[in-house]
MARLUMPA-848238 format. One record per atom (N, C-alpha, C, O): x, y, z; residue number from 1; atom name. Coordinates in pm, whole numbers, plus 32768, in hexadecimal, padded with zeros to 4 digits. Layout:
<bamis>
{{X, Y, Z}, NUM, 'CA'}
...
</bamis>
This chain:
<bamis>
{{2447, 1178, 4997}, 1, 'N'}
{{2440, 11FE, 495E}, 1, 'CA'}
{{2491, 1202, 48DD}, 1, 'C'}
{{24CB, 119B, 48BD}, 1, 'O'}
{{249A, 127B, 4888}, 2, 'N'}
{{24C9, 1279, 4811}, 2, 'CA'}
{{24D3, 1214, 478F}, 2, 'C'}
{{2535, 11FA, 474B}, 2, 'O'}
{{2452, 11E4, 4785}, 3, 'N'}
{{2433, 1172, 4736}, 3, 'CA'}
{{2413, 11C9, 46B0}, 3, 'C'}
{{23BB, 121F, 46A9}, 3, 'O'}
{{2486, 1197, 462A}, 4, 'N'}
{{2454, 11D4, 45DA}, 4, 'CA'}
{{2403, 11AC, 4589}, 4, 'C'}
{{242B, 1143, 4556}, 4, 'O'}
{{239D, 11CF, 4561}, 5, 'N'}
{{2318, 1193, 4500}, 5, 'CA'}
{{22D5, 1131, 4533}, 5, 'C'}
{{229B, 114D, 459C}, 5, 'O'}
{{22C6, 10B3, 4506}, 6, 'N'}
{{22AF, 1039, 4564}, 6, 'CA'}
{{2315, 0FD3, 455C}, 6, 'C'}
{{22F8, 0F63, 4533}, 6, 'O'}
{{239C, 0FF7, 4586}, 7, 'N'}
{{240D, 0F9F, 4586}, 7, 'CA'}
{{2410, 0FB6, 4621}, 7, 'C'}
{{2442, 101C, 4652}, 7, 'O'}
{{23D2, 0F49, 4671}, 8, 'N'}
{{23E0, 0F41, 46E1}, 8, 'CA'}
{{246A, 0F47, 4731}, 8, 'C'}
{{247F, 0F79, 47A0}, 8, 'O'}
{{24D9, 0EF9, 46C6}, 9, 'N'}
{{2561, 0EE1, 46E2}, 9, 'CA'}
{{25A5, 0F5E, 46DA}, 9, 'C'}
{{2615, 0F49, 4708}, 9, 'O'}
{{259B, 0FD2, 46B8}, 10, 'N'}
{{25D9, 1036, 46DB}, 10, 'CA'}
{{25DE, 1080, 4731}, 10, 'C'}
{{262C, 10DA, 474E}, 10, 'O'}
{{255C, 1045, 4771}, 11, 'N'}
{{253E, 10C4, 47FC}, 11, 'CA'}
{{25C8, 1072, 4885}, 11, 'C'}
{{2617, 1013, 4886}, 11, 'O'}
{{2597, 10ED, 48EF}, 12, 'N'}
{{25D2, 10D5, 4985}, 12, 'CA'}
{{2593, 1097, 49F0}, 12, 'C'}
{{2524, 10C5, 4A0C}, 12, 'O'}
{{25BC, 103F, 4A31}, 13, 'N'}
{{257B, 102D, 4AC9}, 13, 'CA'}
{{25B7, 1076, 4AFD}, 13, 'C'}
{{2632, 1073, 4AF9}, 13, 'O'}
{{2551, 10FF, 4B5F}, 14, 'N'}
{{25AE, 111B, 4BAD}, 14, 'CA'}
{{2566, 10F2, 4C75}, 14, 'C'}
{{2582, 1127, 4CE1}, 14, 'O'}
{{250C, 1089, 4C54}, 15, 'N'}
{{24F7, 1015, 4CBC}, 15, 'CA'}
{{24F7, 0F79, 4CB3}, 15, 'C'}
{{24A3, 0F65, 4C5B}, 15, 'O'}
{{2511, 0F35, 4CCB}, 16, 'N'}
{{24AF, 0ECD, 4CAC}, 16, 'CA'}
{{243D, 0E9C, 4CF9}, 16, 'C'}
{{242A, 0EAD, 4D71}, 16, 'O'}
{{23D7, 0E45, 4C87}, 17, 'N'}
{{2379, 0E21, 4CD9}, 17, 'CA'}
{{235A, 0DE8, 4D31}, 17, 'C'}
{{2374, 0D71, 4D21}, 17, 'O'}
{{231C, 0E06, 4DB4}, 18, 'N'}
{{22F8, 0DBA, 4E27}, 18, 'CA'}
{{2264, 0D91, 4E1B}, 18, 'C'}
{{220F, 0DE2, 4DF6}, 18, 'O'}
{{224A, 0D19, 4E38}, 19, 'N'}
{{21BE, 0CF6, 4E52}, 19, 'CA'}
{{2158, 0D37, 4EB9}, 19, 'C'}
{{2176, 0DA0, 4EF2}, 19, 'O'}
{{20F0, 0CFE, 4ECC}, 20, 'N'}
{{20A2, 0D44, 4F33}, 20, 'CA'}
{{20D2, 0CEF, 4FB9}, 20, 'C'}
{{210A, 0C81, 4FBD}, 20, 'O'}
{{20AB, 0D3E, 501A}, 21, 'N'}
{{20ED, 0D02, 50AD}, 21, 'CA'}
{{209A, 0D2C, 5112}, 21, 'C'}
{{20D2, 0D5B, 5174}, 21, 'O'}
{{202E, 0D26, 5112}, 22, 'N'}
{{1FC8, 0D4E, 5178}, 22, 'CA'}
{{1FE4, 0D24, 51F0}, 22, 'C'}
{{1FF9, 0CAB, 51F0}, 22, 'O'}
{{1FF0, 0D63, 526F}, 23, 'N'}
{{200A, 0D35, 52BE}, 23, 'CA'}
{{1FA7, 0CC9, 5317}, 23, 'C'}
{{1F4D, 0CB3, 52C5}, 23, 'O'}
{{1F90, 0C92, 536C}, 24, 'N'}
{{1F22, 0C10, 538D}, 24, 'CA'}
{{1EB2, 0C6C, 53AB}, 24, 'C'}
{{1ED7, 0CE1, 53A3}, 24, 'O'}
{{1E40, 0C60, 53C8}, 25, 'N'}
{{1DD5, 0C83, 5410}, 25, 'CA'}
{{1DCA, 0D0A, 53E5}, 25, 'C'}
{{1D8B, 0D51, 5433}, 25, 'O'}
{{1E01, 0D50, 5365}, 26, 'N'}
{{1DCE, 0DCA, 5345}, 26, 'CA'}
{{1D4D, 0DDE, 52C9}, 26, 'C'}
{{1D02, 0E3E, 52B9}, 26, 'O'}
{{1D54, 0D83, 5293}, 27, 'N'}
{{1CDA, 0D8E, 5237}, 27, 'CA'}
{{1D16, 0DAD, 5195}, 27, 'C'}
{{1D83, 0DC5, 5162}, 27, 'O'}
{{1CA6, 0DA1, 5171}, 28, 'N'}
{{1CED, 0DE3, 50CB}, 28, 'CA'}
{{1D20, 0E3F, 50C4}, 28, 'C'}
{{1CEC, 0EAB, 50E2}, 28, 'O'}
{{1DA9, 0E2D, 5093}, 29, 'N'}
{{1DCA, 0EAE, 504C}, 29, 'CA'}
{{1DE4, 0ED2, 4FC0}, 29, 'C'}
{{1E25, 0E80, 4F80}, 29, 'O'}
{{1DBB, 0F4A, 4F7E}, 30, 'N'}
{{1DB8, 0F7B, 4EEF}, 30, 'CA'}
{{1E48, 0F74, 4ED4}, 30, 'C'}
{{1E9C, 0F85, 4F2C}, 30, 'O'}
{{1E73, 0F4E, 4E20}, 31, 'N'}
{{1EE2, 0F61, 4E08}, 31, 'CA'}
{{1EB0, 0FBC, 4D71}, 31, 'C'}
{{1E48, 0FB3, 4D2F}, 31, 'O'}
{{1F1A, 1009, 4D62}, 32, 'N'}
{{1EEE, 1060, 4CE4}, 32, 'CA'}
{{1F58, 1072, 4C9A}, 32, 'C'}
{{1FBE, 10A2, 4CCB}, 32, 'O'}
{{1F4E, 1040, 4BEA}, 33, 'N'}
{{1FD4, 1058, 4BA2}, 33, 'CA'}
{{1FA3, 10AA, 4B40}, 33, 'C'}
{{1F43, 1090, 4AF6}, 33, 'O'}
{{1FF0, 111C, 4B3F}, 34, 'N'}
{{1FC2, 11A6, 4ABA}, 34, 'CA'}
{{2034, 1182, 4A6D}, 34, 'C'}
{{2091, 113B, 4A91}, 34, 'O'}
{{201F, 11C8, 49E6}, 35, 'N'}
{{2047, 11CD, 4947}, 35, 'CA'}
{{2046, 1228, 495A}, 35, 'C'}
{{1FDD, 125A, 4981}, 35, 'O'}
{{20D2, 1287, 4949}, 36, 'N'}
{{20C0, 131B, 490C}, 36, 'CA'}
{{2135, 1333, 4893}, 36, 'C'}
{{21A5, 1302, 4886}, 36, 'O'}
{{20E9, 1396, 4841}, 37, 'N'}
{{214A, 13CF, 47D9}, 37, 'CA'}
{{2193, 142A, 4820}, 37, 'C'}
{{2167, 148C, 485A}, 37, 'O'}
{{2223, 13FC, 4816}, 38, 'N'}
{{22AC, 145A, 4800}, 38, 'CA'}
{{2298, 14C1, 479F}, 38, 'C'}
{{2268, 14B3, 472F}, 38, 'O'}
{{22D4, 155D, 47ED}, 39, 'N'}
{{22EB, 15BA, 475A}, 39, 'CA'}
{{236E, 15E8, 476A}, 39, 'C'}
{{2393, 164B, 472C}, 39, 'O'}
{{23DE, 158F, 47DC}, 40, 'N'}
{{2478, 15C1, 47AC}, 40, 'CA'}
{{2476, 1522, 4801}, 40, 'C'}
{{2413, 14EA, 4831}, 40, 'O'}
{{24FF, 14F4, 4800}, 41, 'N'}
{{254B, 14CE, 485D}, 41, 'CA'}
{{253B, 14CC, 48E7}, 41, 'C'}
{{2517, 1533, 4921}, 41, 'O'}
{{255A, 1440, 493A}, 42, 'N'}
{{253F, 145B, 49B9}, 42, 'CA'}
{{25DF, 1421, 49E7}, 42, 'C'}
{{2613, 13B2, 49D9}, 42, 'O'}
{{2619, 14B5, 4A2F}, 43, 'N'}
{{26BB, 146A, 4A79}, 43, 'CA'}
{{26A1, 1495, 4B07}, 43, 'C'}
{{26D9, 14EA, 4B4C}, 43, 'O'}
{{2612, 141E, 4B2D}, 44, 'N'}
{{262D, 141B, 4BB9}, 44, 'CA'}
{{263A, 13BE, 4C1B}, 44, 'C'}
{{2603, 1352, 4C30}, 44, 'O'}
{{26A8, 1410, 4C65}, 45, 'N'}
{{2722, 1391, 4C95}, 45, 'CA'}
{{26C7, 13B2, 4D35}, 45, 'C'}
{{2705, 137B, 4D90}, 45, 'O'}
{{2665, 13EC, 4D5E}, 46, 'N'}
{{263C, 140D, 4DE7}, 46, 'CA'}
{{25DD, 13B2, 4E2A}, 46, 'C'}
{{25A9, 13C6, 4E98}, 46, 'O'}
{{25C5, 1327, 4DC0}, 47, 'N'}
{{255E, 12C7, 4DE0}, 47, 'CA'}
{{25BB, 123B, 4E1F}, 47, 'C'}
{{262F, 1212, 4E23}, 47, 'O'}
{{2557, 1220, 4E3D}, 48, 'N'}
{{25CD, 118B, 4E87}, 48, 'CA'}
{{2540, 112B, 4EF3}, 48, 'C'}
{{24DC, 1152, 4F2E}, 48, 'O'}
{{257F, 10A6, 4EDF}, 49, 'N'}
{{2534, 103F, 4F53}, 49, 'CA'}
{{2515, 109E, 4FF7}, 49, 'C'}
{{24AB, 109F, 5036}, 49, 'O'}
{{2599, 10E7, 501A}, 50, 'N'}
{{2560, 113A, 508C}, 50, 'CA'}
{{24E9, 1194, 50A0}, 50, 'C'}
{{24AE, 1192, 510C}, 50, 'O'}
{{24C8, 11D8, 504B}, 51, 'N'}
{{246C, 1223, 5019}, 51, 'CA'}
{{23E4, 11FF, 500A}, 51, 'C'}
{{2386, 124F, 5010}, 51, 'O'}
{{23D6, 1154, 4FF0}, 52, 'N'}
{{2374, 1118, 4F93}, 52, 'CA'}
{{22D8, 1157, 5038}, 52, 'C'}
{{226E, 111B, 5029}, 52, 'O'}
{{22D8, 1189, 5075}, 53, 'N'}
{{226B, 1178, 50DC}, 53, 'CA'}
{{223F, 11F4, 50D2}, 53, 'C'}
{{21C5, 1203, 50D0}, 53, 'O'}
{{2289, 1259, 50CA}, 54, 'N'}
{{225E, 12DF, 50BF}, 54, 'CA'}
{{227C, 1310, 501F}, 54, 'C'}
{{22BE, 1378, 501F}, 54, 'O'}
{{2264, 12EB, 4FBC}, 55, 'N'}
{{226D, 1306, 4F32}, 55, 'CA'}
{{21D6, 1324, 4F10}, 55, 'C'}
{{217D, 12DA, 4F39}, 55, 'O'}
{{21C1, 137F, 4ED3}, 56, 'N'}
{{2154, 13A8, 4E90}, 56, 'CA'}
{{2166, 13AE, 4DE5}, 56, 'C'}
{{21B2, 13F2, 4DA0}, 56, 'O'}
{{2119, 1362, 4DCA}, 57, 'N'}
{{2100, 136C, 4D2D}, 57, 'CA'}
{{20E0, 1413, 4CFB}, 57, 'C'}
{{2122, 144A, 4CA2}, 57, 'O'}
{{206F, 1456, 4D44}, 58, 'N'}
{{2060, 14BF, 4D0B}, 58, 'CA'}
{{20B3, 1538, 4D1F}, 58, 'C'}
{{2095, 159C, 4CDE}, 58, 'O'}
{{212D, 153B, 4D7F}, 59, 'N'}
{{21A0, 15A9, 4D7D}, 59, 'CA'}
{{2218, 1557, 4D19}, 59, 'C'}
{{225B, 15A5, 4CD6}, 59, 'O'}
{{2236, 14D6, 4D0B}, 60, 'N'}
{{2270, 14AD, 4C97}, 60, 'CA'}
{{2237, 150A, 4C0F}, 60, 'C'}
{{2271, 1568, 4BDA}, 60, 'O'}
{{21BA, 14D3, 4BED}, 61, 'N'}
{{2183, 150F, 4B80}, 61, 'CA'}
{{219A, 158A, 4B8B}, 61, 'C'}
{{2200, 15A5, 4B4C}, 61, 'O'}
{{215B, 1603, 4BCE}, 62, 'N'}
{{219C, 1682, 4BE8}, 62, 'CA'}
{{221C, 16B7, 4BC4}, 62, 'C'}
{{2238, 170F, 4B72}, 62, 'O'}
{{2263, 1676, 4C09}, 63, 'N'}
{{2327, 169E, 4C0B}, 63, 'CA'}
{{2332, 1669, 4B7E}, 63, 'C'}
{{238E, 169E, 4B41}, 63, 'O'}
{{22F1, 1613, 4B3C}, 64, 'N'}
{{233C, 15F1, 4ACD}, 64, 'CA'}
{{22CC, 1652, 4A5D}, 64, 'C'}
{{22F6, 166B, 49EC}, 64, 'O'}
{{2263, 1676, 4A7E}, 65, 'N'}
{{21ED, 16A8, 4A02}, 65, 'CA'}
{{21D5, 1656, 49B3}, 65, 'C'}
{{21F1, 166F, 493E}, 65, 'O'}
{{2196, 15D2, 49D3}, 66, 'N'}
{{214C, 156A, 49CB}, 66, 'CA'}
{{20DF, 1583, 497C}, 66, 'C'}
{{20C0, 153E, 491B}, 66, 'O'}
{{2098, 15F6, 49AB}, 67, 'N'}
{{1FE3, 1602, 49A2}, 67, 'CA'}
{{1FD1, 1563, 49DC}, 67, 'C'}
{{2014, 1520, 4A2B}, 67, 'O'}
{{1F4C, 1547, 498A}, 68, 'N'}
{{1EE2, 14E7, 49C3}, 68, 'CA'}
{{1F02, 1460, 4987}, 68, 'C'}
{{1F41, 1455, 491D}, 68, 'O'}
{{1ED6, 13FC, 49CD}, 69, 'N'}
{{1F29, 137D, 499D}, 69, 'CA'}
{{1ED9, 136A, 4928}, 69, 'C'}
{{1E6E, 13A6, 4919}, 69, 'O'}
{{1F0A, 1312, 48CE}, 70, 'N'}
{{1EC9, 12F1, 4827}, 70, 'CA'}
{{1EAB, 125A, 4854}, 70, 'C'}
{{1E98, 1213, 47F1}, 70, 'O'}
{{1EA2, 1212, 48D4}, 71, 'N'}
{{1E71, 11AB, 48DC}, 71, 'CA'}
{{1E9C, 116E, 4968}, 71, 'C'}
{{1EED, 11AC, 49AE}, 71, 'O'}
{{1E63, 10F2, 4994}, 72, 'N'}
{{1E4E, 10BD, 4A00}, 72, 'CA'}
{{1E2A, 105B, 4A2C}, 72, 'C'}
{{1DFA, 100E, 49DA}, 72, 'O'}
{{1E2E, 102B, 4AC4}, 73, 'N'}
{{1DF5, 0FC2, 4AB9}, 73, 'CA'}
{{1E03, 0FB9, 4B7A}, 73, 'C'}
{{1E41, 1000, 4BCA}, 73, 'O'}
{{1DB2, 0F48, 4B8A}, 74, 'N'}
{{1DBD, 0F38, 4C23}, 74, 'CA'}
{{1DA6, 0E9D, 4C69}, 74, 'C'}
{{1D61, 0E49, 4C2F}, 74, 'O'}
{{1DD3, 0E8A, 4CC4}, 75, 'N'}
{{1DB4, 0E1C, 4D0E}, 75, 'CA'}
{{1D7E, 0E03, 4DB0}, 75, 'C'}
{{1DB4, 0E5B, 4DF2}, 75, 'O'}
{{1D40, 0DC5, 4DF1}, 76, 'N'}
{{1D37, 0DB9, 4E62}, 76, 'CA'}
{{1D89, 0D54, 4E92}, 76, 'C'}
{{1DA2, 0D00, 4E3B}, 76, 'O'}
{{1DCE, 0D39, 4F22}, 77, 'N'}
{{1DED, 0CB6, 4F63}, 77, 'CA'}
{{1DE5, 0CBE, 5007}, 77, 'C'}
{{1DD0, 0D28, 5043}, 77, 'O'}
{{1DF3, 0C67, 5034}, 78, 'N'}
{{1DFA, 0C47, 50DC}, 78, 'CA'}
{{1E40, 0BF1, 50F3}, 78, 'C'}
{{1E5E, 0BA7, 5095}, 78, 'O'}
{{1E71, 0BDA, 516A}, 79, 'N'}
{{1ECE, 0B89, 5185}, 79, 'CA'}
{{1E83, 0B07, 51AB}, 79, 'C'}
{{1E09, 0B03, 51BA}, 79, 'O'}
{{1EC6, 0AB3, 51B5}, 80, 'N'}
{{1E70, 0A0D, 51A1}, 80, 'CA'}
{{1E54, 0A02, 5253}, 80, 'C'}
{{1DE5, 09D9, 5274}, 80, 'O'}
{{1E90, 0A17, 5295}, 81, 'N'}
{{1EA0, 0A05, 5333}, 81, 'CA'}
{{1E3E, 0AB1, 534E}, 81, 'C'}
{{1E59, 0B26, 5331}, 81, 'O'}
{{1DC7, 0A6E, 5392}, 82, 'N'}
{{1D5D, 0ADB, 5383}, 82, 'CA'}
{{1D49, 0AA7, 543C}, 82, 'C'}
{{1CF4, 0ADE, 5482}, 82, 'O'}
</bamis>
């Protein structure tokens, strides 16, 4: 978050990234990464690895006034032990 212009190095993690982790015998699952424009500052300290299962992208966007993402992208995976 708070990346200014396209100086990637200024912004925040306020997660880091985890890979996909499908559990065995569940099938594909969708992964989805949105781009959104900031229109202030984000100081939120209420996100965390605990959280990561019940987090919603679209009440993030909300609480922060996001609007609609300016870009995207997606992946599928499964776990190898099927």
């Amino acid at each position: 978050v708070n990346i200014i212009g396209k100086d990637l190095s200024s912004g925040q993690t306020l997660t880091s990234y985890v890979g996909p982790g499908p559990p065995p015998t569940t099938g594909l699952h969708r992964y989805v990464l949105l781009v959104y424009k900031q229109k202030a500052e984000i100081l939120d300290t209420e996100w965390g690895d605990k959280n990561r299962a019940s987090w919603s992208a679209a009440n993030f966007a909300k609480k922060h006034d996001l609007g609609d993402p300016v870009a995207g992208n997606f992946f599928q995976a499964k776990n190898a032990v099927q």
